[in-house]
C-alpha positions as a LaTeX table, in Angstrom:
\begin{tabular}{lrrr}
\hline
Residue & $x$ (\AA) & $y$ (\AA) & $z$ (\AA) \\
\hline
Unk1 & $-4.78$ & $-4.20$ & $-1.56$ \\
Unk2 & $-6.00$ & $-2.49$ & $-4.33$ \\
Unk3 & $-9.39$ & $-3.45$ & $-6.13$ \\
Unk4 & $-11.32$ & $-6.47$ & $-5.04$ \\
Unk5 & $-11.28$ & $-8.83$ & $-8.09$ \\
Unk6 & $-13.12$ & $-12.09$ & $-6.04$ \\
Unk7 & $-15.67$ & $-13.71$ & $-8.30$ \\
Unk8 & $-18.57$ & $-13.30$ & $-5.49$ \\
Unk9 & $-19.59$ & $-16.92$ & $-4.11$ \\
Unk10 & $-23.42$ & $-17.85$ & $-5.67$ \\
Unk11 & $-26.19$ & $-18.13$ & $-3.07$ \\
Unk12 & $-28.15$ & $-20.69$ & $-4.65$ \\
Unk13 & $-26.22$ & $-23.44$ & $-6.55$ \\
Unk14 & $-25.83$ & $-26.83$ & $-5.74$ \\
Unk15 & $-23.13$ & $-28.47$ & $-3.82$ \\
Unk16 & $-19.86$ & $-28.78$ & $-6.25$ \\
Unk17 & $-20.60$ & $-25.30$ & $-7.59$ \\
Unk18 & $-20.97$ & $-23.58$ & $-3.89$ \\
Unk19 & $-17.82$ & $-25.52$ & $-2.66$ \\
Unk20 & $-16.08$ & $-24.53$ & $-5.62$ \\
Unk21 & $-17.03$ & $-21.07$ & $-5.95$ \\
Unk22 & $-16.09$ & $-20.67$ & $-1.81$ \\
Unk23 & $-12.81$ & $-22.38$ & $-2.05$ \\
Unk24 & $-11.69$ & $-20.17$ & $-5.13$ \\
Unk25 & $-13.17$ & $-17.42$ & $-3.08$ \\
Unk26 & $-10.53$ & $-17.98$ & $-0.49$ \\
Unk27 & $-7.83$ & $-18.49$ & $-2.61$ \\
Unk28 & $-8.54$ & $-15.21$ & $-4.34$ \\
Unk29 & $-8.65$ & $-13.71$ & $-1.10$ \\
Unk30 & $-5.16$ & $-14.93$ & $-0.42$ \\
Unk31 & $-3.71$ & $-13.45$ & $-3.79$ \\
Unk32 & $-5.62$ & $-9.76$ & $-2.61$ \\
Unk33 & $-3.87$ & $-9.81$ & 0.87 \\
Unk34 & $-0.13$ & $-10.18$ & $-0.94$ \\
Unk35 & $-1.19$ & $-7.59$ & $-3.64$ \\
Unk36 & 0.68 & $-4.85$ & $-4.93$ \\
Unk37 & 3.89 & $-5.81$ & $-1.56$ \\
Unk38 & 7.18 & $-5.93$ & $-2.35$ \\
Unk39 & 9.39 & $-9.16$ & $-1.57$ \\
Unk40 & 10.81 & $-8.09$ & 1.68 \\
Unk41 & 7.04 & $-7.05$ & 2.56 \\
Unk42 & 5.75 & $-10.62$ & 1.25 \\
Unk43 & 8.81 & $-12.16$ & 3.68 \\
Unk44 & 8.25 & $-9.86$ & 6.65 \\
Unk45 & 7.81 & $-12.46$ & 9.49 \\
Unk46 & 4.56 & $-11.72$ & 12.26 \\
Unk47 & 6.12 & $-11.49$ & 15.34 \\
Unk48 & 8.90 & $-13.63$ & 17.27 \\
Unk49 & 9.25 & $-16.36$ & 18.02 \\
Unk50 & 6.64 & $-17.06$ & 14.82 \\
Unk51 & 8.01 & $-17.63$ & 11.49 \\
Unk52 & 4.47 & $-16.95$ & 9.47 \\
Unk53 & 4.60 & $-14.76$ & 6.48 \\
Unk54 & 2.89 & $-13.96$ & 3.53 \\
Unk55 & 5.16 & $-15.67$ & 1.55 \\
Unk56 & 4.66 & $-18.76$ & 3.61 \\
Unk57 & 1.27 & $-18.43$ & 3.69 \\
Unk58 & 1.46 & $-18.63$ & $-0.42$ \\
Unk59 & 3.63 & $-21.40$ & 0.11 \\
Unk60 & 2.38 & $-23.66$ & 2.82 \\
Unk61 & $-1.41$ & $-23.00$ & 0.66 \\
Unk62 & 0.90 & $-24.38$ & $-2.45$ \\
Unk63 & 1.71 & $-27.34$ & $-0.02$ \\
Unk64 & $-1.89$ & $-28.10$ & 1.14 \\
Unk65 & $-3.29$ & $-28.06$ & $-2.01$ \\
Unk66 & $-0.47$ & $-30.94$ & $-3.47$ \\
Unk67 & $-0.89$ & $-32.69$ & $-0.46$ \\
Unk68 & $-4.60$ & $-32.98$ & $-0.72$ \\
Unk69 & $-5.46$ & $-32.97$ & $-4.49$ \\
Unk70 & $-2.43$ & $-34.77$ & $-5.82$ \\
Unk71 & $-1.16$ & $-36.77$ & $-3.27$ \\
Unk72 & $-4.38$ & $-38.05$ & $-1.18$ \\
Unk73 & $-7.01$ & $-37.83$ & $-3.79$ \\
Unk74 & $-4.57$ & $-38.47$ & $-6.95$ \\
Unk75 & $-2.81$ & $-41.14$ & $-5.35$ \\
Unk76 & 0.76 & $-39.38$ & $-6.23$ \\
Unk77 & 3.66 & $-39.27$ & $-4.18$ \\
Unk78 & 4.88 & $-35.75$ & $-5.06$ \\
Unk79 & 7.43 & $-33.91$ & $-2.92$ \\
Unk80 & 7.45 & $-30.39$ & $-1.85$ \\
Unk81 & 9.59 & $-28.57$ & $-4.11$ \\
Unk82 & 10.79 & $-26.52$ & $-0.93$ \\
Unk83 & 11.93 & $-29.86$ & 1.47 \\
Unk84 & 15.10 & $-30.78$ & 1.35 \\
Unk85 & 15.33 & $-34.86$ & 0.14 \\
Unk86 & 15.50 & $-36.83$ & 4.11 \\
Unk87 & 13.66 & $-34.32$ & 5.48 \\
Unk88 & 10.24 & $-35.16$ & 7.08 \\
Unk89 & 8.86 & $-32.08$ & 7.68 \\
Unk90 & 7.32 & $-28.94$ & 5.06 \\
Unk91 & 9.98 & $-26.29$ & 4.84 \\
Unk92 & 7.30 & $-23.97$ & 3.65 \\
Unk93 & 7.62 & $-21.02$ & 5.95 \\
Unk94 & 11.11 & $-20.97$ & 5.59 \\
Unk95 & 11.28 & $-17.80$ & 3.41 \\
Unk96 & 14.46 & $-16.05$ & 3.98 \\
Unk97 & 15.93 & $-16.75$ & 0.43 \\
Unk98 & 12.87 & $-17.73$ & $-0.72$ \\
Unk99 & 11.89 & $-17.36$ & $-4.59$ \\
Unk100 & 8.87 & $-15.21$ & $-4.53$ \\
Unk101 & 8.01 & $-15.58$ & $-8.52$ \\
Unk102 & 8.09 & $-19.32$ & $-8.11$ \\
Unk103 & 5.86 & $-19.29$ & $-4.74$ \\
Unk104 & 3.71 & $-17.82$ & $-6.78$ \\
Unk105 & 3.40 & $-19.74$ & $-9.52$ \\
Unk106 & 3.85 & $-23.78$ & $-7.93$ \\
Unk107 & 0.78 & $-21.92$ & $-5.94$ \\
Unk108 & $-1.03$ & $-21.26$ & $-9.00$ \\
Unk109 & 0.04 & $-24.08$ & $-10.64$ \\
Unk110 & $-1.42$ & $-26.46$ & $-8.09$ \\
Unk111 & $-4.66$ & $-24.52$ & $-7.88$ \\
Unk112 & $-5.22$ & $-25.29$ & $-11.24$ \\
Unk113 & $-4.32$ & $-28.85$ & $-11.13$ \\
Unk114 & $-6.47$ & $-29.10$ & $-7.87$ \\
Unk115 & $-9.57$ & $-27.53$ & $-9.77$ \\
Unk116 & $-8.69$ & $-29.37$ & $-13.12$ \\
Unk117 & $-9.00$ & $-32.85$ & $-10.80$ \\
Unk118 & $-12.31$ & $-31.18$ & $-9.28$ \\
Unk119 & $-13.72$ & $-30.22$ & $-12.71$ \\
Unk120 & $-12.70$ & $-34.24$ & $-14.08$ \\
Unk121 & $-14.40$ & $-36.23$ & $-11.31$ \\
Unk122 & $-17.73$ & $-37.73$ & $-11.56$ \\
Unk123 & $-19.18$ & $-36.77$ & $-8.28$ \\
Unk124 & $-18.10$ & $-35.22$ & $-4.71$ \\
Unk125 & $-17.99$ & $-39.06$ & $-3.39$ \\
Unk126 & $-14.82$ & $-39.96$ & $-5.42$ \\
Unk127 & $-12.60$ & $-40.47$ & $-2.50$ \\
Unk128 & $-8.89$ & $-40.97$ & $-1.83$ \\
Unk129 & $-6.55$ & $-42.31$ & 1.05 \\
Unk130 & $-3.84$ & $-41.21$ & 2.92 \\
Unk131 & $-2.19$ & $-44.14$ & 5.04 \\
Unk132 & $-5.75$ & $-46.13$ & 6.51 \\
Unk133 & $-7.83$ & $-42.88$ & 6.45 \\
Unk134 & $-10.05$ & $-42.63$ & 3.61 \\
Unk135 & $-11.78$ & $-39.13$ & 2.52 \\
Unk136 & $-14.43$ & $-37.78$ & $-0.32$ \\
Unk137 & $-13.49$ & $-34.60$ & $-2.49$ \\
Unk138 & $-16.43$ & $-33.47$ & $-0.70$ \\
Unk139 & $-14.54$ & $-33.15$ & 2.50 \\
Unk140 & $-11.13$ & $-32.30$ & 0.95 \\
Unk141 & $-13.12$ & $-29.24$ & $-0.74$ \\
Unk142 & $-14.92$ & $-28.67$ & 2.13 \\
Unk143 & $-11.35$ & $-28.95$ & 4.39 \\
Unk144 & $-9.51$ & $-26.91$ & 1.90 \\
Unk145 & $-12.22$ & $-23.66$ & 2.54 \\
Unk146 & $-11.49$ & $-24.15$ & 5.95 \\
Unk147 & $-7.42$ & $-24.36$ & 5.65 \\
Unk148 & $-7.61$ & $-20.90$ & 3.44 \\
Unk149 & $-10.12$ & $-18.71$ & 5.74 \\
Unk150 & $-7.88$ & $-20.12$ & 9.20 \\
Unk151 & $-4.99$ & $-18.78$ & 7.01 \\
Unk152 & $-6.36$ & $-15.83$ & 5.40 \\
Unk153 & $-7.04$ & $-14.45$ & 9.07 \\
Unk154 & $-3.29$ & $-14.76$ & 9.55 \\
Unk155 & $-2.91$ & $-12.70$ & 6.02 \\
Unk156 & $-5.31$ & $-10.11$ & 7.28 \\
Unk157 & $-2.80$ & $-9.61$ & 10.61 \\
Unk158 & 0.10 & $-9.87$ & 8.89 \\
Unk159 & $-1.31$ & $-7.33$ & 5.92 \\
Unk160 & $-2.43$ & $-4.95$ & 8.83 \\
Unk161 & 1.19 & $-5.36$ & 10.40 \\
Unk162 & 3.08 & $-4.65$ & 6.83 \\
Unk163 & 1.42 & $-1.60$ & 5.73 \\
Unk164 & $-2.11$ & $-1.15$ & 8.16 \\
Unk165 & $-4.29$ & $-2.48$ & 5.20 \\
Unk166 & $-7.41$ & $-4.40$ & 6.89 \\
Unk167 & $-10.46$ & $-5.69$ & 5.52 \\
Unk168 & $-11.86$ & $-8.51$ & 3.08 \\
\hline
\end{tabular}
């Protein structure tokens, strides 16, 4: 990790801002713990029998934030580039041949969507289903900080493992 380029989170705005500002926070802090690694570094798994990875990480984060945003507040039906068609489950960590250019960029690309659908809506209680559950962009922001600083602790141990970098 070279130089810390997080925006820092503000201490007094109002709701949307602060959940904003904390969830790009995280995401940010993703992108600094796979700085400046090379692909095989980016795929290098934990430990057995786990399968986690930086590259997963930056995947299954690309995953969470379709899945929330587009599918569940959108109301899409969009498919994980990375699951194979009949298969139920998210083939995300599964980063042996893995592309690590396109990780990279479905990630960004559905961060900006996700903050693009943020920026558009009229208030933190626009909600969206998944099967009988309903939820507010409030709580999918709110979830979404949560998802990324669980998961950022796993890029901390798995940065520490790669090259002994800790910190942030």
């Amino acid at each position: 990790m070279t130089r810390d380029h997080r925006i820092p989170t503000p201490r007094t705005a109002d709701e949307r801002a602060t959940l904003t500002a904390m969830l790009q926070f995280q995401r940010d802090t993703l992108a600094m713990k796979c700085e400046g690694l090379t692909p095989e570094q980016l795929r290098t798994r934990a430990i057995a029998p786990s399968g986690l990875s930086l590259l997963g990480l930056v995947r299954h984060a690309a995953e969470v934030e379709r899945g929330w945003f587009r599918n569940v507040m959108g109301g899409e039906h969009s498919r994980s580039p990375w699951t194979p068609p009949g298969a139920t489950d998210w083939a995300d960590f599964d980063v042996d041949d893995a592309d690590v250019d396109e990780a990279f960029a479905v990630w960004r690309a559905e961060c900006a969507r996700a903050r693009h659908f943020v920026d558009a809506a009229p208030s933190l209680d626009v909600t969206g289903s998944l099967g009988d559950e309903t939820y507010s962009l409030r709580y999918v922001l709110a979830h979404m900080i949560e998802e990324y600083a669980r998961h950022n602790g796993h890029a901390d141990l798995l940065r520490e493992r790669i090259d002994g970098r800790t910190g942030e």
